[in-house]
N, C-alpha and C positions, 0 to 999 in steps of 0.2 A: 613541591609546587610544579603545577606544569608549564611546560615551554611555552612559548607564545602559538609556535606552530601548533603542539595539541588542543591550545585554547580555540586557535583559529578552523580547525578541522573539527572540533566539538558543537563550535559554533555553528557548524555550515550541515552538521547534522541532524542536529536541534531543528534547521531552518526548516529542512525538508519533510522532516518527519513529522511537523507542526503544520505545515503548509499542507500536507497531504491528508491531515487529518480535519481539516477546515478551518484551520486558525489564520483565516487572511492579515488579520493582526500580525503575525508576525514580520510581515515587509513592514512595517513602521519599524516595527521593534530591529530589525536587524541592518536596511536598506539605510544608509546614509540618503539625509533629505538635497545634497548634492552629485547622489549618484549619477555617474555617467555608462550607458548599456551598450558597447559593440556588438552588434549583431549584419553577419554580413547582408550585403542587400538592401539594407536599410539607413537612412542615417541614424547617429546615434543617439541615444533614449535617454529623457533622464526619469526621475520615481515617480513622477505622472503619468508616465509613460507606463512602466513598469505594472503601474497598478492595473493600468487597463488592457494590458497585456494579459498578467493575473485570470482578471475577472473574464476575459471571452476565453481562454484557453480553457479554466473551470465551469464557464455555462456550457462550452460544445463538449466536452468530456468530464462529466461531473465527480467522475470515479477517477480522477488521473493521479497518477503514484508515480515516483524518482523507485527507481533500485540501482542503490550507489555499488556500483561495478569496482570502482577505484578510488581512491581518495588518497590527494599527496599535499602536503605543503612545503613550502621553502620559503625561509624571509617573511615575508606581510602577504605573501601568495597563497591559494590553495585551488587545487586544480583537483574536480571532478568529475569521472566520467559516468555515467547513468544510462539505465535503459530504463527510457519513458515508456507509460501506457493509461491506456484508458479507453472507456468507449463511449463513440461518437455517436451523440443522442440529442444535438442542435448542430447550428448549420456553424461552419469552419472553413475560411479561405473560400466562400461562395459556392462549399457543398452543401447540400442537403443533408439532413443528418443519419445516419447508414446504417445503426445500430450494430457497426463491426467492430468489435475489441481490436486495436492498434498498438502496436508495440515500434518504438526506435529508438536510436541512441543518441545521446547529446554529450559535450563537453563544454566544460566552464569552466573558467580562471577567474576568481576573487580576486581584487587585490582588498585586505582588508584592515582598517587604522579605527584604536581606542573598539575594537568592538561593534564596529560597521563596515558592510561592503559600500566603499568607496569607486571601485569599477569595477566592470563585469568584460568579458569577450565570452562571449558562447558558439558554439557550433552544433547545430541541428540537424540529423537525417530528414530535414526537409521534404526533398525528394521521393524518401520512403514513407514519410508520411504523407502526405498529399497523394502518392498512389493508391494507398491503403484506403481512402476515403471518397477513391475516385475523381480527384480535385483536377486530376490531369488527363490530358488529351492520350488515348492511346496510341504511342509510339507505331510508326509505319513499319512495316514486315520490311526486312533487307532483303532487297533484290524484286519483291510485288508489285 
């Protein structure tokens, strides 16, 4: 039988892999309907949130894919680190859409109980994404 932890990292793999292949169904299936989302910058989300998070991150990058780089669990946690991508083909954070293939990294901490993520902390190369799309002001030359 497996531990909880490999049930918990089976689980979060499934999510991905499903998610990426179009099954928006799956955040029902997996997302606890009390989820609580830390995301810095933001205040925090719950699975309304989520969804509509979902669906604009999939309409501006319709091709967007996780490649799970690392995957750990301990206890009711599982912590993934992924290099996102996809290309931007609708408007995103007030770009225009660029037709440029994007690549960056994210990490995420599950906490997860009976077989749902009950909360989330994520961390996003933000910064490198929004450059890659143009979303940001070009930085001043040091010393110009």
């Amino acid at each position: 039988m497996a531990t909880l932890q490999e049930q918990n990292k089976a689980l979060m793999l499934d999510f991905l892999a499903r998610l990426d292949a179009g099954d928006r169904d799956v955040i029902e299936d997996v997302y606890s309907r009390d989820v609580v989302f830390h995301f810095p910058g933001s205040p925090d989300m719950g699975f309304e949130d989520i969804l509509a998070m979902v669906e604009t991150v999939y309409t501006a990058f319709p091709d967007f894919t996780h490649t799970v780089d690392d995957i750990l669990a301990e206890g009711d946690k599982v912590i993934v680190r992924v290099t996102d991508s996809g290309t931007h083909l609708d408007e995103f954070e007030g770009a225009a859409p660029t037709g440029k293939k994007v690549s960056f990294g994210a990490i995420a901490i599950m906490q997860i109980h009976d077989g749902k993520i009950v909360e989330v902390w994520e961390e996003i190369d933000w910064f490198g994404l929004l450059k890659q799309i143009g979303a940001l002001p070009e930085l001043a030359s040091a010393g110009a």
